[in-house]
N, C-alpha and C positions, 0 to 999 in steps of 0.2 A: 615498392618505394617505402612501404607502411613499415614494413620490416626492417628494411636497411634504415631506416631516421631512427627503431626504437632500437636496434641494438646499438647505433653509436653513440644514443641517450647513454646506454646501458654500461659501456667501456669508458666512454668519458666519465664517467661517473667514479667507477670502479680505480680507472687511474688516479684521480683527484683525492679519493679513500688513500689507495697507495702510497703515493706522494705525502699525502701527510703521516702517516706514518713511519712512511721514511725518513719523516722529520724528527719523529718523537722519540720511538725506538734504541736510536745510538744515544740520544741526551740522556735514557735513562741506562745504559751503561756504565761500571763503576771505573775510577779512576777519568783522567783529564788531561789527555793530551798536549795540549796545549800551552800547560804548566812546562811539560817535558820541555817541549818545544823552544821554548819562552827562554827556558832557563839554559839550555845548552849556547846561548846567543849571550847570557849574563858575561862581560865583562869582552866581549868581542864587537859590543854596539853602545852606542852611545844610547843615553834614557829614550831621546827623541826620535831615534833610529826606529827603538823597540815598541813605543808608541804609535810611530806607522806603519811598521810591521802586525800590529795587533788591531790595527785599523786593515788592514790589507787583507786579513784574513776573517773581519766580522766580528771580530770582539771586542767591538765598541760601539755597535748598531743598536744596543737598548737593551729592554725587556725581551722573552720569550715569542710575544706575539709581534714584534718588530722584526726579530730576527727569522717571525716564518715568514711575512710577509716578502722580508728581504729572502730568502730561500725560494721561493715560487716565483720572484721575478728575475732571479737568475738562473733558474733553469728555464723560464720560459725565452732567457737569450743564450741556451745552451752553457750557461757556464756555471760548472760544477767545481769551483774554488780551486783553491790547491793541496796535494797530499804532501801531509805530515811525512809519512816514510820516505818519499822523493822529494823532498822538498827542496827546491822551489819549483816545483815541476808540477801546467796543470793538471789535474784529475781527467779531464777529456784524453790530456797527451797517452797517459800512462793507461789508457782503456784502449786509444786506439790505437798503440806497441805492443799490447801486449791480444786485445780482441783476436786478430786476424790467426794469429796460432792456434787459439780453439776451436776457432771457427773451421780450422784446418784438420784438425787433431780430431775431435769429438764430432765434429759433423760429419766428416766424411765416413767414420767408425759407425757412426748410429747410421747414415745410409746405405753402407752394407749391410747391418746390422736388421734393420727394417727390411730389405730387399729379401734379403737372404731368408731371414726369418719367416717371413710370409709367405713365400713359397713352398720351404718348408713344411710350415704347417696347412697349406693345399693339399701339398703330397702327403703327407701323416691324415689328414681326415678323410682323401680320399679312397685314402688304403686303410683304413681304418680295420685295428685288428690284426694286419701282416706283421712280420717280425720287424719291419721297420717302423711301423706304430705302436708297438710294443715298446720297440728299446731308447725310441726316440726321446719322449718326455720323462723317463727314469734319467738317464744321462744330461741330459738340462736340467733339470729339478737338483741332481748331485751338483752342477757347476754353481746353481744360482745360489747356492747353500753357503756358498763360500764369500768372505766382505773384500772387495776388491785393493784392500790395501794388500792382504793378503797375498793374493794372486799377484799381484804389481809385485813383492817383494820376492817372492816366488821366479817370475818369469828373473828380476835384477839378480837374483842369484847362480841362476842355473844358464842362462843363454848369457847372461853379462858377465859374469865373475868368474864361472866357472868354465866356460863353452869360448866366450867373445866373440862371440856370433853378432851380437850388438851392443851398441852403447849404452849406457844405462843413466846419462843425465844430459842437457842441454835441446834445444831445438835445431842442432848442426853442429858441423865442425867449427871448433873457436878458430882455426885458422882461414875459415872460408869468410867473404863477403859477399851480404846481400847481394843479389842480385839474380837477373833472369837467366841464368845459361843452366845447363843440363848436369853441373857438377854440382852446383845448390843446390838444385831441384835434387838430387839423385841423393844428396847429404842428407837433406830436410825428409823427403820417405823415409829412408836409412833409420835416423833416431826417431822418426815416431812410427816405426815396426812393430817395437815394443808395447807403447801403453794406446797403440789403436788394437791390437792383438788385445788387451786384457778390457778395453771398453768391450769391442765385440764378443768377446766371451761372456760378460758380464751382463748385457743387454738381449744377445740372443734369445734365452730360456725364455721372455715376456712376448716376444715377437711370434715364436712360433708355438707356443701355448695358448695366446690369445687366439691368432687366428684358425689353430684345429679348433679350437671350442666354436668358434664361432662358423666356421664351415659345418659340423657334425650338426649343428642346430639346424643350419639351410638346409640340409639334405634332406634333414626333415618335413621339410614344406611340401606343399602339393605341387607348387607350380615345376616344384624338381623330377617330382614324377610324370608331369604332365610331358617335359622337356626330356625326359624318356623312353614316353610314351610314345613320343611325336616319331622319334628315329632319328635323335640328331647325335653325332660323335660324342666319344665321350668325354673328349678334349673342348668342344666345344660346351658341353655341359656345366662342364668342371671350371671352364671360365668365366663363359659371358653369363651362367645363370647362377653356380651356387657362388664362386668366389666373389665377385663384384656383390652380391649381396651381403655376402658374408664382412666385407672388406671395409665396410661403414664406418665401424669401433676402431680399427686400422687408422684409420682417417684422424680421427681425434687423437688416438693416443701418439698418433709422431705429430701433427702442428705440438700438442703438450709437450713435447720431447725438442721441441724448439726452444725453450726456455732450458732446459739440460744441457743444449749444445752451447748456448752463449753463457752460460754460469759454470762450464767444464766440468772435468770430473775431480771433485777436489782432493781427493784424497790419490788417485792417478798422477797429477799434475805435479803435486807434490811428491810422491816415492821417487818419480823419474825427472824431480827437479825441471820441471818442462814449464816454459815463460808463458802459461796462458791467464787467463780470469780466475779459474780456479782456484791457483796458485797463489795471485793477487786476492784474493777473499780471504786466504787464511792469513797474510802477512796483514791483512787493513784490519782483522778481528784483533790478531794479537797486539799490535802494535796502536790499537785502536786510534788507528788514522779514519776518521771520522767521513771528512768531505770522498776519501777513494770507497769507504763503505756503501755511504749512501750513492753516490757514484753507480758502482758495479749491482747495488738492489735495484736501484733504478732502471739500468739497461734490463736487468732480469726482467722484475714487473713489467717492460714498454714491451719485452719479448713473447713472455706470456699471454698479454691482451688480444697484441696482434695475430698472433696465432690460433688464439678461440675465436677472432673476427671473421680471420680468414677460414677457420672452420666450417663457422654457421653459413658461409656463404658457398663454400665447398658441398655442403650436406645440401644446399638448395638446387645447386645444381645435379647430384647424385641420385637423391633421394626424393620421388614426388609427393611422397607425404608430407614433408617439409615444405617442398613449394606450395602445393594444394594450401596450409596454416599461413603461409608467410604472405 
């Protein structure tokens, strides 16, 4: 219980750092929205219109330190203003239109991604040495070399432009709507073929390089020999002794990989014009729409926390060193 009070000491704390920073950060970027803003409304509103307009949106709440204040009590009632770029649209709405597509997109990519990988590198450390641990991490190490806009631009030219094998922009067909039947669903795989194909290319190489390193290390141990000693399979070895040992670092780095599936792949999102968070980041930076910035950092950071919380308490369960401290 010692444990679990100081690490939420620990994240509450850490979110609070965060949060304010997320305050600070955009105010010190150059130019001002809101000018923009302000003025595209010149001769469309009446003065007093534009007054409560400029009240509506907190620019008439005072000083710096009023307006943090007023900042931390509106996100403690979930309400993250409105975006400048969708305007009059709130910042919740346009996170949660656009959230579920990455969440679709990039998550589902990084769990093949991690599955696939980790196996992989079971089989490469436990063959360690065969032509297939050989040729294995040469051929990943050549893919990871490459910057995924690349490859995104890559795949858009050859399978979309060239081939038309697939789409190369949207999250479905413009002429299909929402909904649950098997012609959506079957649209929605369809266009995101493409850029969950180049997330998983792009992520694989770290998945199964991490985990041959860290299996080649367990074989190392005694208790590996001992558990060969004993006569037990070598499937079984290869599981329940070196990989779950091995698979600890695994642990950490996909909950951290949690925070990459909700912040998407931006530069992905972007090549193949796909409606996710990603997407939404580089239009809030350029257009420095301010409240969707802080917005979409914010889901990051609450993303990231939750995921080293949920870690430390995964490793307590896994690992009895950590319980033994905790």
């Amino acid at each position: 219980m010692r444990y679990l009070v100081r690490k939420l000491g620990f994240y509450l704390s850490a979110l609070w750092i965060a949060i304010t920073l997320n305050f600070i950060i955009p105010r010190l970027m150059p130019g001002n929205p809101a000018d923009t803003l302000f003025a595209s409304f010149q001769g469309r509103m009446s003065p007093q219109q534009l007054v409560a307009l400029k009240a509506s949106l907190g620019f008439t709440s005072g000083n710096v330190a009023q307006q943090y204040v007023t900042y931390l009590w509106n996100i403690a009632h979930l309400n993250l203003g409105l975006s400048y770029s969708h305007f009059p649209v709130p910042v919740s709405t346009v996170i949660a239109d656009d959230l579920p597509w990455t969440l679709l997109l990039v998550g589902l990519s990084v769990v093949i991604s991690a599955v696939l990988g980790t196996l992989l590198g079971i089989i490469a450390a436990w063959t360690h040495g065969s032509k297939f641990d050989s040729l294995l991490p040469p051929i990943l190490l050549f893919l990871l070399s490459f910057p995924a806009f690349w490859i995104s631009l890559f795949f858009v030219y050859i399978f979309g432009l060239n081939l038309h094998w697939f789409p190369t922009a949207h999250a479905y067909a413009i002429d299909q709507n929402i909904s649950l039947n098997w012609t959506f669903i079957g649209s929605v795989l369809y266009h995101a073929f493409l850029p969950a194909s180049v997330v998983v290319i792009i992520t694989l190489g770290g998945w199964v390089l991490g985990m041959r390193n860290n299996m080649i290390s367990t074989l190392a141990e005694d208790f590996i020999t001992m558990a060969q000693a004993k006569g037990l399979s070598e499937k079984r070895v290869m599981l329940m002794y070196a990989a779950r040992n091995a698979i600890l670092p695994q642990v950490t780095s996909f909950a951290l990989t949690l925070a990459f599936i909700v912040s998407g792949q931006v530069l992905v999102e972007s090549v193949f014009s796909y409606p996710g968070v990603g997407y939404d980041l580089v239009q809030a930076a350029t257009l420095n729409d301010y409240p969707l910035l802080q917005g979409l950092l914010l889901i990051i950071v609450v993303a990231v926390l939750i995921a080293n919380f949920v870690t430390d308490l995964i490793y307590v369960r896994l690992d009895p060193r950590v319980r033994q401290e905790a």
